[in-house]
C-alpha positions as CSV (number, residue, x, y, z in Angstrom):
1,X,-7.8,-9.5,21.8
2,X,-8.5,-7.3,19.0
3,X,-8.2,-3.7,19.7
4,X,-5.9,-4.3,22.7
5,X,-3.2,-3.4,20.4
6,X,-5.3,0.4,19.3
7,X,-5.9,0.6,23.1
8,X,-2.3,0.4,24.1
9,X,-1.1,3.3,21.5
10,X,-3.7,5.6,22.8
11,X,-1.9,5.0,25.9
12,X,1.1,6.1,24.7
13,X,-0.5,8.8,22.3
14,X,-2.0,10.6,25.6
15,X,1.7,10.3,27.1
16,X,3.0,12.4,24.2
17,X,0.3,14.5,24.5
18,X,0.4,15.0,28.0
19,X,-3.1,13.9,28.3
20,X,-3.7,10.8,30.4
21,X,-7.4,12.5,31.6
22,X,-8.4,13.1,28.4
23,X,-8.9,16.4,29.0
24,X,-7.7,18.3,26.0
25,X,-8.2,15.0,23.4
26,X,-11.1,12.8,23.5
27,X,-10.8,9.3,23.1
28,X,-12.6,9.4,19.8
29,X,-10.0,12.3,18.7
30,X,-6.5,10.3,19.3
31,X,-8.0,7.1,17.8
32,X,-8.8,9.1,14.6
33,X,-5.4,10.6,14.7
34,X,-4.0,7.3,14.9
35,X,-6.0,6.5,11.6
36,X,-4.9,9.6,10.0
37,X,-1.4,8.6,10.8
38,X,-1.5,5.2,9.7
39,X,-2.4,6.0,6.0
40,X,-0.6,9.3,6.1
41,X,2.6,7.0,7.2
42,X,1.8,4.2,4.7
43,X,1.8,6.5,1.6
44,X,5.0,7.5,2.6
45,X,6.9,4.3,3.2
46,X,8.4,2.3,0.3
47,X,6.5,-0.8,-1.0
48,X,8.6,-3.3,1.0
49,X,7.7,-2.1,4.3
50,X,3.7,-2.5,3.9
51,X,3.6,-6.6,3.6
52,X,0.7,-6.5,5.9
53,X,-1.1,-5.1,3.3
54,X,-0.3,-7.1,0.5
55,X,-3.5,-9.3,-0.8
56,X,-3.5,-12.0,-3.6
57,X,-6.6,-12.6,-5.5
58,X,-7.1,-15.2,-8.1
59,X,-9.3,-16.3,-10.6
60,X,-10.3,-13.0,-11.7
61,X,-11.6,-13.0,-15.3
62,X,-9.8,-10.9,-18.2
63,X,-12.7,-8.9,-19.9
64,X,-10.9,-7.2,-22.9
65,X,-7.5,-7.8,-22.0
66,X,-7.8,-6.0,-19.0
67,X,-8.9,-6.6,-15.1
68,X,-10.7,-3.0,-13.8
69,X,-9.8,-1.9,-9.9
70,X,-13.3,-1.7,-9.3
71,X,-13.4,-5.7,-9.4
72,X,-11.4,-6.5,-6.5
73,X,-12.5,-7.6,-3.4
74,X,-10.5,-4.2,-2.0
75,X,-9.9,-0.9,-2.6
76,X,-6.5,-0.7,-4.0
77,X,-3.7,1.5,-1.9
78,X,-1.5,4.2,-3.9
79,X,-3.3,3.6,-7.3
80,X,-1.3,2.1,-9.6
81,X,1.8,2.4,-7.7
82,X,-0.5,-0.3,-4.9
83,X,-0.3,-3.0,-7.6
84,X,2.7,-5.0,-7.6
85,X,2.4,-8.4,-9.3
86,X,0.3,-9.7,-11.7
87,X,0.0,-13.8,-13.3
88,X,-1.6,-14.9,-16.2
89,X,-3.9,-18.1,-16.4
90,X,-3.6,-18.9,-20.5
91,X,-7.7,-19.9,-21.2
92,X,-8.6,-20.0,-17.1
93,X,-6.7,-23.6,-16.7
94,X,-3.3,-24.3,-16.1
95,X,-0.3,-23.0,-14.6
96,X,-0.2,-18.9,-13.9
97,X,2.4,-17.3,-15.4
98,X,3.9,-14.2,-13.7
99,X,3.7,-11.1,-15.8
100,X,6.1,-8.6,-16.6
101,X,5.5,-5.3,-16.1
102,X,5.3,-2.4,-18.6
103,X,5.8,1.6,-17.3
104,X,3.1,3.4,-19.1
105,X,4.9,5.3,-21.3
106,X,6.9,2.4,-22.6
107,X,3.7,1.5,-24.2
108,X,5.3,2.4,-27.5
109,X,7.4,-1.0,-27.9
110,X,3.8,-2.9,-28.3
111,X,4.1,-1.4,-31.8
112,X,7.2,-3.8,-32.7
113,X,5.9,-7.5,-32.8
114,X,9.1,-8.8,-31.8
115,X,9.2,-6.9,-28.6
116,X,4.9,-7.8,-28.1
117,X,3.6,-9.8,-25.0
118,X,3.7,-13.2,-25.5
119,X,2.3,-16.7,-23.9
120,X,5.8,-17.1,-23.0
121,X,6.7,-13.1,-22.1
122,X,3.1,-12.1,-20.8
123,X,2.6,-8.3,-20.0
124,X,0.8,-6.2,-17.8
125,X,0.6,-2.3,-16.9
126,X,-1.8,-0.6,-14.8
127,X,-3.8,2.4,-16.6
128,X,-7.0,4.4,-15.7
129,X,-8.0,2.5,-12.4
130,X,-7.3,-0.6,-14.5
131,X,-4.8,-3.6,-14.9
132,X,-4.0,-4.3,-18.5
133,X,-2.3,-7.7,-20.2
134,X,-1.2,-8.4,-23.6
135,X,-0.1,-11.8,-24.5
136,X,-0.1,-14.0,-27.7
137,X,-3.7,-15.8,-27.2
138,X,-6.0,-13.5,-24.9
139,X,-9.1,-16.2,-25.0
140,X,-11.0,-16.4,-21.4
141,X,-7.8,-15.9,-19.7
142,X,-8.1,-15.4,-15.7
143,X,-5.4,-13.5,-13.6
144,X,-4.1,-13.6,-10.0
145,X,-2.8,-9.7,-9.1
146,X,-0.9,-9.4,-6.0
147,X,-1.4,-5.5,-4.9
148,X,-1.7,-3.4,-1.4
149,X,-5.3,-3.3,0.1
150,X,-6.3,-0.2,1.9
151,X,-5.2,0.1,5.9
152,X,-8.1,-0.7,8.0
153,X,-9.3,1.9,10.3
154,X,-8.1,2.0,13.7
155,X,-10.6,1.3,16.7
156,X,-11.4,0.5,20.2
157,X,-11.8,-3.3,18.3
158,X,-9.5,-2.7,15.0
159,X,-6.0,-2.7,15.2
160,X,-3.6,-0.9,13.0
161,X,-3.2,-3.1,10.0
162,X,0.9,-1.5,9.6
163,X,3.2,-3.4,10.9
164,X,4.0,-3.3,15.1
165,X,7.8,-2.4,14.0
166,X,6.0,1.2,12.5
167,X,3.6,1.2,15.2
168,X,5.7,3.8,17.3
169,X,6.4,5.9,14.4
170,X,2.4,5.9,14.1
171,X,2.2,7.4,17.4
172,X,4.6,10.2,16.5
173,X,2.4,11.1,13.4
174,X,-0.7,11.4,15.3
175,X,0.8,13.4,18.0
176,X,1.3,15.8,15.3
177,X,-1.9,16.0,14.3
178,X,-3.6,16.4,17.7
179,X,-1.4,19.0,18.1
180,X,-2.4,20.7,14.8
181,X,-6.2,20.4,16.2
182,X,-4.9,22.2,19.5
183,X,-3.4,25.0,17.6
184,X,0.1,24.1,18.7
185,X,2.3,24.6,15.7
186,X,5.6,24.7,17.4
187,X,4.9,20.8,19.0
188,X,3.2,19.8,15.5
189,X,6.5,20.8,13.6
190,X,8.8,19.3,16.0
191,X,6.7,15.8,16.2
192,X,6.8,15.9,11.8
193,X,10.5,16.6,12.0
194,X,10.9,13.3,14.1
195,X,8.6,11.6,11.5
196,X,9.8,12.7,8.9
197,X,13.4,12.1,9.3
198,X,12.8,8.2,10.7
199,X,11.0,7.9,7.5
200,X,13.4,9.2,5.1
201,X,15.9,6.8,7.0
202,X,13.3,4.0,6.3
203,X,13.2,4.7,2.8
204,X,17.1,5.0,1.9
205,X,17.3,1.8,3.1
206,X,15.7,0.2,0.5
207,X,17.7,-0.7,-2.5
208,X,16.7,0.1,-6.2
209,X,15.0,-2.6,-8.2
210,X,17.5,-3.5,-10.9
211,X,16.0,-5.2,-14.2
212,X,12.2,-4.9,-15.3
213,X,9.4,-6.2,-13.3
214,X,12.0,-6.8,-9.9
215,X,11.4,-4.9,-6.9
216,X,13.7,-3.6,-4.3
217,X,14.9,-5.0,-1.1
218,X,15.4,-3.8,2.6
219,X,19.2,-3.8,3.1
């Protein structure tokens, strides 16, 4: 049932905590440390291990040449850094055609026609709270953009959205922020220190993206 899963890391939130009665940490307290610790934990992670968030969303129309965050059916996660793909639909029929992507300041090369988007090469590049594309014939084009929705919040009937894998790792965060709340430094900067180390682990495990518009991969 839904929330069985929230209810079970409480459970093992107030064993780290030394807390079964509830006594020191209401029940309302470790379920919004778990929520803190969820997002605090998914901004940290790379790209590749937040799948569960990923969310596809097509047929959205181009309105000059660009698609604005605001018009998605979810708040986007990490900005720009949340969107990872994004397809072309050349007059809102047809085929998609993935997109690749342009950093920011590369923005430059637009300048040189031969190096331009094109029907064939379509671009796109995320810029004030906005998705951007530049082909050869912008003319009612529609867009699918694959990008990371925001973690839901974690409640007696919401379970974490992350992954089970990260889920004890979640736990570990949260411990360390009950025990910021308790005034316990010490315990806080020994639970981070576990944290932060598994993460950093996590992370290097992720190979670089070689080429433009490829992402990395868990090795």
């Amino acid at each position: 049932m839904a929330g069985d899963i929230s209810d079970a890391l409480v459970a093992d939130l107030e064993l780290r905590l030394e807390d079964a009665a509830s006594s020191t940490f209401t029940d309302a307290m470790k379920f919004k440390a778990l929520e803190v610790a969820q997002i605090q934990l998914a901004h940290m992670l790379d790209n590749s291990y937040l799948t569960e968030l990923e969310t596809l969303e097509q047929t959205l129309t181009v309105s000059s040449s660009y698609v604005a965050f605001s018009g998605l059916a979810n708040t986007v996660f990490r900005g720009h850094e949340g969107i990872i793909r994004a397809a072309l639909q050349f007059g809102g029929t047809g085929s998609y055609y993935w997109c690749t992507r342009l950093d920011i300041d590369r923005l430059k090369r637009l300048e040189n026609t031969y190096m331009d988007g094109s029907d064939t090469n379509p671009l796109f590049w995320t810029f004030q709270q906005r998705v951007y594309f530049d082909a050869t014939t912008p003319n009612n084009d529609k867009a699918k953009i694959l990008y990371l929705k925001y973690p839901s919040a974690t409640t007696t009937d919401v379970d974490p959205t992350l992954n089970s894998s990260l889920h004890p790792l979640m736990v570990i965060m949260a411990e360390a922020y009950c025990w910021a709340l308790d005034g316990k430094l010490d315990r806080r900067k020994a639970a981070l220190d576990i944290a932060f180390t598994e993460i950093k682990n996590l992370n290097e495990r992720v190979t670089p993206a070689e080429g433009i518009g490829t992402r990395g991969r868990l090795n």
